[in-house]
HTML snippet that shows the backbone in 3Dmol.js (N, CA, C, O; Angstrom):
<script src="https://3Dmol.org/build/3Dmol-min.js"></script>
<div id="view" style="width:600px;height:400px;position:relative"></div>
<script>
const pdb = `
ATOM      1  N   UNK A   1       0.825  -1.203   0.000  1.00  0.00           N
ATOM      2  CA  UNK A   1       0.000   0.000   0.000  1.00  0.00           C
ATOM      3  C   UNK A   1       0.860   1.254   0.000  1.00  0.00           C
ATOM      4  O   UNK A   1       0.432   2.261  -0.563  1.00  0.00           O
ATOM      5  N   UNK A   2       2.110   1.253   0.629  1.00  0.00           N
ATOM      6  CA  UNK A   2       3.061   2.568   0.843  1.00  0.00           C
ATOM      7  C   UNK A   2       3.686   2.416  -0.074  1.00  0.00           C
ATOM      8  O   UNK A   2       4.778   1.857   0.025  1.00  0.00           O
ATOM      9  N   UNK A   3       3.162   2.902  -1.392  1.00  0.00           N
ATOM     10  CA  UNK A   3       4.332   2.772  -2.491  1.00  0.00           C
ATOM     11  C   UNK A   3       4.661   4.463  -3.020  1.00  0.00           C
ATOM     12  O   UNK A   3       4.369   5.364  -2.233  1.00  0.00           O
ATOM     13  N   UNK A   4       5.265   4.803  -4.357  1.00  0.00           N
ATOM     14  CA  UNK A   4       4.888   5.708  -4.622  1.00  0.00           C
ATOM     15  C   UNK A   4       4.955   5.519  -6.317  1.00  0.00           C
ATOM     16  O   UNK A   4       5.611   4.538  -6.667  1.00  0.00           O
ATOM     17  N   UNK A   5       4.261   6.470  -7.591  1.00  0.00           N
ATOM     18  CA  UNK A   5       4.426   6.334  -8.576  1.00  0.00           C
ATOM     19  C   UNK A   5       5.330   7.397  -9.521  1.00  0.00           C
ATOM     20  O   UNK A   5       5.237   8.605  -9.301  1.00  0.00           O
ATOM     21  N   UNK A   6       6.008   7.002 -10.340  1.00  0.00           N
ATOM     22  CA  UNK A   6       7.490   7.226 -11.158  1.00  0.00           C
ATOM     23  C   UNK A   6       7.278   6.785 -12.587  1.00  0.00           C
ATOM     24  O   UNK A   6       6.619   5.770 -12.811  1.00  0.00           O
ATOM     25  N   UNK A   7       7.898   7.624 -13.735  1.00  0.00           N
ATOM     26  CA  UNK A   7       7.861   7.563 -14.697  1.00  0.00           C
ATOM     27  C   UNK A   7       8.691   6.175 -14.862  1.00  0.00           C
ATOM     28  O   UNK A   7       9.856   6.555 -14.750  1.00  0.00           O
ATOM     29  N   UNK A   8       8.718   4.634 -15.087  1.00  0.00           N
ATOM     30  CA  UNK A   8       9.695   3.813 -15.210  1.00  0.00           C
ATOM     31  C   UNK A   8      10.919   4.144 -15.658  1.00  0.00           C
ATOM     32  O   UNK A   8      11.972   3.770 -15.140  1.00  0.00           O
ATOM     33  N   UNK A   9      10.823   4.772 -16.521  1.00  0.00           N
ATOM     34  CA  UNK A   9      12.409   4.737 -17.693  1.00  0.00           C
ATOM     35  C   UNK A   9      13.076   5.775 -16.622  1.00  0.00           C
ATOM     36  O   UNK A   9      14.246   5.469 -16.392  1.00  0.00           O
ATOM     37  N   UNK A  10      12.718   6.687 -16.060  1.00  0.00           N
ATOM     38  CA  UNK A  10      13.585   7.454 -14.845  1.00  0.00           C
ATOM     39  C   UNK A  10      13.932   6.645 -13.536  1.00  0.00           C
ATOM     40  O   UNK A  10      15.103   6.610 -13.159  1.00  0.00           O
ATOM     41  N   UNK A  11      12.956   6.007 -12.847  1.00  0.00           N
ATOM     42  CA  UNK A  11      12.862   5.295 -11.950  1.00  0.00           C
ATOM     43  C   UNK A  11      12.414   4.018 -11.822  1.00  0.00           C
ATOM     44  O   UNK A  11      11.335   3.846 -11.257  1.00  0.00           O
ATOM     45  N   UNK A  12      13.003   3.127 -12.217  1.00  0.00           N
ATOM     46  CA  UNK A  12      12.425   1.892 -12.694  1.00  0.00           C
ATOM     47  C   UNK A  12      11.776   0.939 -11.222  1.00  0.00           C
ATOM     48  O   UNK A  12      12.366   0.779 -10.153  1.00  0.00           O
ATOM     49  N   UNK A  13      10.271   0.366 -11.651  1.00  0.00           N
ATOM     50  CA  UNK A  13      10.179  -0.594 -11.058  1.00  0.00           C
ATOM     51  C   UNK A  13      10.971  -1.242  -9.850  1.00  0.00           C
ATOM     52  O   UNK A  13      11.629  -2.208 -10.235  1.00  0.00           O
ATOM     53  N   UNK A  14      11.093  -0.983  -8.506  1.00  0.00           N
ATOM     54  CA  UNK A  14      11.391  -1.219  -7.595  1.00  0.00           C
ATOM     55  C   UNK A  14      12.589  -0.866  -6.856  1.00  0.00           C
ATOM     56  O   UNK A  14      13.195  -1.560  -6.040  1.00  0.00           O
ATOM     57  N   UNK A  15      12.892   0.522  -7.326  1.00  0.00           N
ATOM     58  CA  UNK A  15      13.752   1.663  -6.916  1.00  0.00           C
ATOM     59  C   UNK A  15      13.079   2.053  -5.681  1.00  0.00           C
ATOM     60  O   UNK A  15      11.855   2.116  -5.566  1.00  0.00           O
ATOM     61  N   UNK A  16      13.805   2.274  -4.892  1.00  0.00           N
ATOM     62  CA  UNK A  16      13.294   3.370  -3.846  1.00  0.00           C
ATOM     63  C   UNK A  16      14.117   4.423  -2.940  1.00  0.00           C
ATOM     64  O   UNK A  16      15.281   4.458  -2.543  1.00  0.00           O
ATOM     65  N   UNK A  17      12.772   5.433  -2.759  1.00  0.00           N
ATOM     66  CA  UNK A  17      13.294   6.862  -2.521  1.00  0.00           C
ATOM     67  C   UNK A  17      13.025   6.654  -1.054  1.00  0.00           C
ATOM     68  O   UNK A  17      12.303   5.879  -0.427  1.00  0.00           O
ATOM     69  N   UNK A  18      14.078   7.872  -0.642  1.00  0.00           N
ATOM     70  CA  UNK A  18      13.753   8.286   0.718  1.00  0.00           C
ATOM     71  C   UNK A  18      12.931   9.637   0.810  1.00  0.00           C
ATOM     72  O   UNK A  18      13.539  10.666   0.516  1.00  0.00           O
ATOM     73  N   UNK A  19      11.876   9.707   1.113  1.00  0.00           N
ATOM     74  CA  UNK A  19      11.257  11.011   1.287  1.00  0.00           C
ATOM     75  C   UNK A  19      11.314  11.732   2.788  1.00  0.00           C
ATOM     76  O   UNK A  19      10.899  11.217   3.826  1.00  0.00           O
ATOM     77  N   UNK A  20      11.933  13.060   2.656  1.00  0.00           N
ATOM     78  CA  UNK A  20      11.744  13.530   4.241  1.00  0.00           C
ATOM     79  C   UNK A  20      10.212  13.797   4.565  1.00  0.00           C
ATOM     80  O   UNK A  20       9.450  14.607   4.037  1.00  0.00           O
ATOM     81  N   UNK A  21       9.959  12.795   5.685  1.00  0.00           N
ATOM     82  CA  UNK A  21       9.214  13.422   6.817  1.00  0.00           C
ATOM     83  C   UNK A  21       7.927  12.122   6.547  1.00  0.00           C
ATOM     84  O   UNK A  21       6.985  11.754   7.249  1.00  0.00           O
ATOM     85  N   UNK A  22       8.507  11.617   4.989  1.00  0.00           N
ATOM     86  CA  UNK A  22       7.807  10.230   4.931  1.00  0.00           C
ATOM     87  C   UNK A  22       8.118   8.877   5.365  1.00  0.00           C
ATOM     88  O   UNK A  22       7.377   8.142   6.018  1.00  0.00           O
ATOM     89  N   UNK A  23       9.469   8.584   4.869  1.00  0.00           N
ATOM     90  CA  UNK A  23      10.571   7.767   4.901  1.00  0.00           C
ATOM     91  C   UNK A  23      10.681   7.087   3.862  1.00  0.00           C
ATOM     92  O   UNK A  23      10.323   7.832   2.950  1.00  0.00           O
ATOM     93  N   UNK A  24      11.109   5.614   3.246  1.00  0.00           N
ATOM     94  CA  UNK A  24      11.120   4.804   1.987  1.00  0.00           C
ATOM     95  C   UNK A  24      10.004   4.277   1.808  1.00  0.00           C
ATOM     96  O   UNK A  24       9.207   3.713   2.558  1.00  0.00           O
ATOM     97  N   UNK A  25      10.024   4.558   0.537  1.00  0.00           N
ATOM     98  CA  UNK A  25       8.731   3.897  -0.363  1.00  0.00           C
ATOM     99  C   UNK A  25       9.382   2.970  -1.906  1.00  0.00           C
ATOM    100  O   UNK A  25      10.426   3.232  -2.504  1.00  0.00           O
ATOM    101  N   UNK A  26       8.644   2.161  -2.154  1.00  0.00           N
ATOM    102  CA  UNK A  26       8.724   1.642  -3.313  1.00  0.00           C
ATOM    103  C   UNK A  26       8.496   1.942  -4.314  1.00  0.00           C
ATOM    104  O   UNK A  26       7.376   1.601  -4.693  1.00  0.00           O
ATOM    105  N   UNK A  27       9.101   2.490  -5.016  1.00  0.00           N
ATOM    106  CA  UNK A  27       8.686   2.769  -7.092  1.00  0.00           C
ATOM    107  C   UNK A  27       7.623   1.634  -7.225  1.00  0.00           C
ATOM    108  O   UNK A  27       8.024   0.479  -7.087  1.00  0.00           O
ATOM    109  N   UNK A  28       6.567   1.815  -7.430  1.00  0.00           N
ATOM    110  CA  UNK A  28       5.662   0.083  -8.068  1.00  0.00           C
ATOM    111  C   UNK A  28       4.503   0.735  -8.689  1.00  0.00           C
ATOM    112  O   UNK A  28       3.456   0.168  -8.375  1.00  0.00           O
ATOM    113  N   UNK A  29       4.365   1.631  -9.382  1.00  0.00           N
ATOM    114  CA  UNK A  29       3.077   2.493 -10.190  1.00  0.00           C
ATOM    115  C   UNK A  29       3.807   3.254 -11.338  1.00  0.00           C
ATOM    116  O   UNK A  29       5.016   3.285 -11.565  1.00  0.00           O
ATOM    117  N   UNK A  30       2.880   3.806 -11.950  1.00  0.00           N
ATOM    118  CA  UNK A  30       3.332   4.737 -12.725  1.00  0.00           C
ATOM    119  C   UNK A  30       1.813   6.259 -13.112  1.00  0.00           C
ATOM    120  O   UNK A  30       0.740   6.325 -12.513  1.00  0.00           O
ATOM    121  N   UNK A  31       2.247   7.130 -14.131  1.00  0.00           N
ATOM    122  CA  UNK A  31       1.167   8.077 -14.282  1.00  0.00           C
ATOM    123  C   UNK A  31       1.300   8.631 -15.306  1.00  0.00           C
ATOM    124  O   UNK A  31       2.450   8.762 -15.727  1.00  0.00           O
ATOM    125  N   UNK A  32       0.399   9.056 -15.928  1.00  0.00           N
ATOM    126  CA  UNK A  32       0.446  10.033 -17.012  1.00  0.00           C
ATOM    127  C   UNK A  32       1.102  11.734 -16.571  1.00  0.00           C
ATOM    128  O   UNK A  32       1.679  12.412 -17.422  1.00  0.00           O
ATOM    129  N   UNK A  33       0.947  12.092 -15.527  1.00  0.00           N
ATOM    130  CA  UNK A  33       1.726  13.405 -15.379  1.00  0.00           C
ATOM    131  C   UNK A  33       3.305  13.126 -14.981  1.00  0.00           C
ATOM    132  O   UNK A  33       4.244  13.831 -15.350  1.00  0.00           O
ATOM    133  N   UNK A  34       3.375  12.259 -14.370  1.00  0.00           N
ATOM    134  CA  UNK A  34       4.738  11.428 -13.905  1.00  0.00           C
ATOM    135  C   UNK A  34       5.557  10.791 -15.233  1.00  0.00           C
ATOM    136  O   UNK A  34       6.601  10.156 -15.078  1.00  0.00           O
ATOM    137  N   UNK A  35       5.189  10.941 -16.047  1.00  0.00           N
ATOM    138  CA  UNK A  35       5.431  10.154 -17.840  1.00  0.00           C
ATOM    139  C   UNK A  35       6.222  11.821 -17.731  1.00  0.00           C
ATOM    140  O   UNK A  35       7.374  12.233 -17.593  1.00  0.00           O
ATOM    141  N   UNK A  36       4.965  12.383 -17.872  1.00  0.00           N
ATOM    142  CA  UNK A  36       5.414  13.754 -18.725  1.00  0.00           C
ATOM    143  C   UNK A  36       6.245  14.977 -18.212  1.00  0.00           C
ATOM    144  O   UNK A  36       6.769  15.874 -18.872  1.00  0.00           O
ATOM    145  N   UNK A  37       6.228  14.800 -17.023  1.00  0.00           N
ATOM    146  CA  UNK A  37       7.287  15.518 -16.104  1.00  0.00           C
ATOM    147  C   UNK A  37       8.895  15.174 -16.483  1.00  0.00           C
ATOM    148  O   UNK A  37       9.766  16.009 -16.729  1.00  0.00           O
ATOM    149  N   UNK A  38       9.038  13.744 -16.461  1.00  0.00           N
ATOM    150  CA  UNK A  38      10.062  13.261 -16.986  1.00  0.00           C
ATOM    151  C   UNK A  38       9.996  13.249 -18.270  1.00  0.00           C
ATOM    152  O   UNK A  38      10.307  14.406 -18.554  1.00  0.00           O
ATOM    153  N   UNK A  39       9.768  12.628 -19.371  1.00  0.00           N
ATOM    154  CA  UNK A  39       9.912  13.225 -20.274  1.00  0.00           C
ATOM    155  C   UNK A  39       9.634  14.413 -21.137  1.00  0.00           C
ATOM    156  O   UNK A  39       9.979  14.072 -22.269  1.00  0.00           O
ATOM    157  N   UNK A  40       9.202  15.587 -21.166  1.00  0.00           N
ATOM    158  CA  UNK A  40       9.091  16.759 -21.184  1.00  0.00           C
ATOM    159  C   UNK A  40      10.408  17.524 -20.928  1.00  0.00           C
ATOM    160  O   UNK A  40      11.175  18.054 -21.732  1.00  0.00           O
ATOM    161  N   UNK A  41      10.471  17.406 -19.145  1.00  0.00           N
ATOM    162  CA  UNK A  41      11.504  18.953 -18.112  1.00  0.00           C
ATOM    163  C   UNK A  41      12.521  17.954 -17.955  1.00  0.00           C
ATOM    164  O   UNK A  41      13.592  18.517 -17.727  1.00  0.00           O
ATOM    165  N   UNK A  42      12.653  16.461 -17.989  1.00  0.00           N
ATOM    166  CA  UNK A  42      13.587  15.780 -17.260  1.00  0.00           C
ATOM    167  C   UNK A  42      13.446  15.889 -15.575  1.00  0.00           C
ATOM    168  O   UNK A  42      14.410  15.505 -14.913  1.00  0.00           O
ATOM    169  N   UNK A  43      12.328  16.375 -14.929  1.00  0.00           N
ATOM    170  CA  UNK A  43      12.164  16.010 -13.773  1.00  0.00           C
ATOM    171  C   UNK A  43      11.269  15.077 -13.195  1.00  0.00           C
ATOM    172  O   UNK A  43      10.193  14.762 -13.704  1.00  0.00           O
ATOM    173  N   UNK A  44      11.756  14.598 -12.038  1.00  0.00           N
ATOM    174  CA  UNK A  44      11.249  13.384 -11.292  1.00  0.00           C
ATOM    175  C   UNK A  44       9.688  13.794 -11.112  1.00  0.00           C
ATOM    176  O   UNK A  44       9.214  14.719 -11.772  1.00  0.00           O
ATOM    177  N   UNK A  45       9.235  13.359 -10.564  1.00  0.00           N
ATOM    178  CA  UNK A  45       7.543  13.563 -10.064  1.00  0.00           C
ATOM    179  C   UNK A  45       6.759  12.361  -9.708  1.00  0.00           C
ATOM    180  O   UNK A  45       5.993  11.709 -10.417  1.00  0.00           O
ATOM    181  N   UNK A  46       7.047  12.220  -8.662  1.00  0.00           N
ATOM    182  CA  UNK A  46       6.485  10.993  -7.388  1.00  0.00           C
ATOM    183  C   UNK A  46       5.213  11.276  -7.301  1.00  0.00           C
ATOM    184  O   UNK A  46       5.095  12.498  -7.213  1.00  0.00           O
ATOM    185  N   UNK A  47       4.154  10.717  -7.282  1.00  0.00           N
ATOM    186  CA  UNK A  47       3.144  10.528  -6.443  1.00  0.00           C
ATOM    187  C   UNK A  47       2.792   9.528  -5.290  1.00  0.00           C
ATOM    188  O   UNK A  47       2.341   8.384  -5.243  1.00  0.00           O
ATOM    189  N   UNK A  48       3.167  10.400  -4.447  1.00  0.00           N
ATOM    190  CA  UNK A  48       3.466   9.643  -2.705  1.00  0.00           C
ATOM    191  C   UNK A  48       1.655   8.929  -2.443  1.00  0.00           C
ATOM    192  O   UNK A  48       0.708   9.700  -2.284  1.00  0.00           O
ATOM    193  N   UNK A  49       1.511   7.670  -2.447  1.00  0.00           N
ATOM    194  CA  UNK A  49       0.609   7.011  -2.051  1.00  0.00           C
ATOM    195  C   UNK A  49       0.473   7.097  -0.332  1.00  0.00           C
ATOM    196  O   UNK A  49       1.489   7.181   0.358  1.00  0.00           O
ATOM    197  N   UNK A  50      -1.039   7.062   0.332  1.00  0.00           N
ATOM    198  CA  UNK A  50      -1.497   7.223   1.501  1.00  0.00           C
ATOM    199  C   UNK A  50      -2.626   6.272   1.766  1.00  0.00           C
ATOM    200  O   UNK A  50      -3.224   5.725   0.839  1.00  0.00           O
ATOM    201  N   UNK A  51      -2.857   6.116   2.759  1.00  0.00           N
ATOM    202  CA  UNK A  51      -3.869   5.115   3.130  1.00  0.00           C
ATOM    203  C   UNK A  51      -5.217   5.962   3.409  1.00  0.00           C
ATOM    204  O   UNK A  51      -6.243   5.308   3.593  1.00  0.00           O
ATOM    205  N   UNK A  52      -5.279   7.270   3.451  1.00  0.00           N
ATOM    206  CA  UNK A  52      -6.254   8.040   3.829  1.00  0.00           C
ATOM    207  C   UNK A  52      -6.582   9.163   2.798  1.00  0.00           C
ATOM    208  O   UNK A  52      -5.521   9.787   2.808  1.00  0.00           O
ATOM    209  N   UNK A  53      -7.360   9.775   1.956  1.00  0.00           N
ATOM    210  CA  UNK A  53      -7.408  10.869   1.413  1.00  0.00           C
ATOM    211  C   UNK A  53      -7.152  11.790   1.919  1.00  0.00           C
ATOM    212  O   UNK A  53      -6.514  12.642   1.301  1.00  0.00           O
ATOM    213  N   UNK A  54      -7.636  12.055   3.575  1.00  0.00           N
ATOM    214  CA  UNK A  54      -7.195  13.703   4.302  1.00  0.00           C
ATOM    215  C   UNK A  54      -5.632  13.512   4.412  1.00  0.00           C
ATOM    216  O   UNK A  54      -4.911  14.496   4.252  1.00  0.00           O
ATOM    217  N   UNK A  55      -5.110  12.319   4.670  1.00  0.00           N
ATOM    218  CA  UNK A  55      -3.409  12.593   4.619  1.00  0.00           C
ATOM    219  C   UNK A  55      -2.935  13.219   3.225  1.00  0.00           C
ATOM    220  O   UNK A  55      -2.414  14.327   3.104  1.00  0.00           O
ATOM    221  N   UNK A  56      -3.137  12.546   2.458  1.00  0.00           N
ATOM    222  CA  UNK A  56      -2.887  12.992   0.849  1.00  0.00           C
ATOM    223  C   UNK A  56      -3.073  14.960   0.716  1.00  0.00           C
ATOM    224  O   UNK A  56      -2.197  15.711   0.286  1.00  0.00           O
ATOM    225  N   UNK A  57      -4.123  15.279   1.103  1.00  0.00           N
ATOM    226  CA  UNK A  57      -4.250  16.280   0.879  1.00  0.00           C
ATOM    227  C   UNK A  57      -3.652  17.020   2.140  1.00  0.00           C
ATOM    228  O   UNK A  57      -3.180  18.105   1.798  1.00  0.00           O
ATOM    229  N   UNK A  58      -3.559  16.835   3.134  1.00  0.00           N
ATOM    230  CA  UNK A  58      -2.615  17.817   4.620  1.00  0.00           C
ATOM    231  C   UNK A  58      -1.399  17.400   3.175  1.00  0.00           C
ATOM    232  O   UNK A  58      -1.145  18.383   2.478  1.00  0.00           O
ATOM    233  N   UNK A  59      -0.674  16.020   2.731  1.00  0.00           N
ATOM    234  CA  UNK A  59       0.927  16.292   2.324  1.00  0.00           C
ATOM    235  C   UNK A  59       0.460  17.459   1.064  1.00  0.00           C
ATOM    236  O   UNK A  59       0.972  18.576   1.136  1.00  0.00           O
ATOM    237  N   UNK A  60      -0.184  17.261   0.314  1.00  0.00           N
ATOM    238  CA  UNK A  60       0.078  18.170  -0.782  1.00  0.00           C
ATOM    239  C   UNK A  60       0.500  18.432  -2.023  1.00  0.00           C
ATOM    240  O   UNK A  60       0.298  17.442  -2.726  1.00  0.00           O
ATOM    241  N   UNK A  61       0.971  19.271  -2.590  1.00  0.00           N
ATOM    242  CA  UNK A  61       1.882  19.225  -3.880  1.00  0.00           C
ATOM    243  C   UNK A  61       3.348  20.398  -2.638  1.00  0.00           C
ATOM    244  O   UNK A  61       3.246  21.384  -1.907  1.00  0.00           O
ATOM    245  N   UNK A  62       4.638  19.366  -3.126  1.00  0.00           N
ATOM    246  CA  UNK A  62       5.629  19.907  -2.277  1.00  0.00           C
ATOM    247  C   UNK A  62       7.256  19.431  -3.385  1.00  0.00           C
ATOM    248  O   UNK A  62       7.440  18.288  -3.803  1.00  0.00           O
ATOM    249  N   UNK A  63       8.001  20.344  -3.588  1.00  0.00           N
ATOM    250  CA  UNK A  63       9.487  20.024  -4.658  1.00  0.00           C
ATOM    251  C   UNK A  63      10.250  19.729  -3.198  1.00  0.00           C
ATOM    252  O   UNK A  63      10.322  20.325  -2.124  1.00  0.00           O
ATOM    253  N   UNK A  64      10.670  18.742  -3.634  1.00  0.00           N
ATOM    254  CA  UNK A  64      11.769  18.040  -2.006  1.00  0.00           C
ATOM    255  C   UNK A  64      12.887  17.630  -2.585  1.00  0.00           C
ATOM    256  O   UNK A  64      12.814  17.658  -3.814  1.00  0.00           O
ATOM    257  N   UNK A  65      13.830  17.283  -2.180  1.00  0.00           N
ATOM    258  CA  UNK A  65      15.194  16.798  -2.607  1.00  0.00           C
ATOM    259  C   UNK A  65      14.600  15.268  -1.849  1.00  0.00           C
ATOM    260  O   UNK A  65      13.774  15.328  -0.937  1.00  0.00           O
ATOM    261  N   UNK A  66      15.000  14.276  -2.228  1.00  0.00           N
ATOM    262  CA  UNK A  66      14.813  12.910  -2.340  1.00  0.00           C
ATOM    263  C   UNK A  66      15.939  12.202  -2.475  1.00  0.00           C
ATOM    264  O   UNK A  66      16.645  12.626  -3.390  1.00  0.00           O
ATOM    265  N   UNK A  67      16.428  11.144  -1.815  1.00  0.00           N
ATOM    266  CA  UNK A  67      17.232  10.042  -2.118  1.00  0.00           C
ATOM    267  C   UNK A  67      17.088   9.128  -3.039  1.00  0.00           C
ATOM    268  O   UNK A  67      15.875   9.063  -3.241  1.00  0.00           O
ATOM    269  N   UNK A  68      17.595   8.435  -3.669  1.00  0.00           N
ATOM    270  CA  UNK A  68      17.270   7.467  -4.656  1.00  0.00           C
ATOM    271  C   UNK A  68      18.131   6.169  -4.304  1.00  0.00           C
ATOM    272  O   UNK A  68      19.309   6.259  -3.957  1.00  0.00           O
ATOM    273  N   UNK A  69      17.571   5.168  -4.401  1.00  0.00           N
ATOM    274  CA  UNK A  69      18.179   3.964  -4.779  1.00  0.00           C
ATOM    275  C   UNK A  69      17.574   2.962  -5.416  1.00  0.00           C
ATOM    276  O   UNK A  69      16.618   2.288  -5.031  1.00  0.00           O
ATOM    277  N   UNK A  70      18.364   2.877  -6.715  1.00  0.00           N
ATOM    278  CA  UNK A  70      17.857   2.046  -7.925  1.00  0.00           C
ATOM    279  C   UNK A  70      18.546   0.369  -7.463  1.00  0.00           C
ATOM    280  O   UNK A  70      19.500   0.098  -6.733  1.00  0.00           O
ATOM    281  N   UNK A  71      17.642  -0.498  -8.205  1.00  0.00           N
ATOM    282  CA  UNK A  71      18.094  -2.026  -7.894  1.00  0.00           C
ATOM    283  C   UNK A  71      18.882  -2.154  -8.313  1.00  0.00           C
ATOM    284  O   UNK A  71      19.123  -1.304  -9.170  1.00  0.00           O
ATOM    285  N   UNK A  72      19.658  -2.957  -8.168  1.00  0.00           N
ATOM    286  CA  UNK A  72      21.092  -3.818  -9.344  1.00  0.00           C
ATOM    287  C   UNK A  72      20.874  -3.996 -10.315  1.00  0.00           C
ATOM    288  O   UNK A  72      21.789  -3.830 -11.121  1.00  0.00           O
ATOM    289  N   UNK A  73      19.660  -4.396 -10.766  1.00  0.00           N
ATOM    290  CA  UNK A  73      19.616  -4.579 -12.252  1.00  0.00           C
ATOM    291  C   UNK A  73      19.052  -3.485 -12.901  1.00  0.00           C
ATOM    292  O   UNK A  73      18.381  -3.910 -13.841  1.00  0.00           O
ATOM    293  N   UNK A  74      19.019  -2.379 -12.840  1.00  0.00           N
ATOM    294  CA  UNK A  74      19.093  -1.438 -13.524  1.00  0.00           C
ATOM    295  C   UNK A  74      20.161  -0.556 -13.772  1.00  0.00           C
ATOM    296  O   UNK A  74      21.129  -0.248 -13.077  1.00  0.00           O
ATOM    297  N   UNK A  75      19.702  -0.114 -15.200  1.00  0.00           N
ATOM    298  CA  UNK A  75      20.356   0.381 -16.199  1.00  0.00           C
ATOM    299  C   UNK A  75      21.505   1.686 -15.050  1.00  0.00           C
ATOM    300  O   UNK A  75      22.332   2.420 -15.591  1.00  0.00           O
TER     301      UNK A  75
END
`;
const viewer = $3Dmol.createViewer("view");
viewer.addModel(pdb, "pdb");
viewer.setStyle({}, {cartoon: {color: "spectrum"}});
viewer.zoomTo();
viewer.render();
</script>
């Protein structure tokens, strides 16, 4: 359920970020604005998954610096 969604070809399938104030989540989705963020600007654009709608909306739309760690078998 705590995943978050990523354009694949930027963040492939079972990468994961550290988000402040969230902690690690799993790359395992993807999106049409998350496609186009990355390919378009070349920027990332997560959509942080929640178990609640009022959490979703208290987090927000927020630009964070993020950790990354991609699996071994990626590129």
């Amino acid at each position: 359920l705590k995943g978050v969604a990523a354009d694949p070809w930027a963040l492939p399938y079972g990468s994961m970020v550290r988000i402040p104030s969230v902690g690690f989540r799993e790359v395992d989705d993807t999106g049409r604005a998350m496609r186009a963020h990355w390919r378009e600007k070349g920027l990332y654009h997560l959509d942080v998954r929640f178990s609640e709608v009022d959490q979703a909306r208290h987090w927000g739309v927020r630009e964070l610096l993020v950790d990354i760690y991609r699996p071994e078998s990626a590129p």
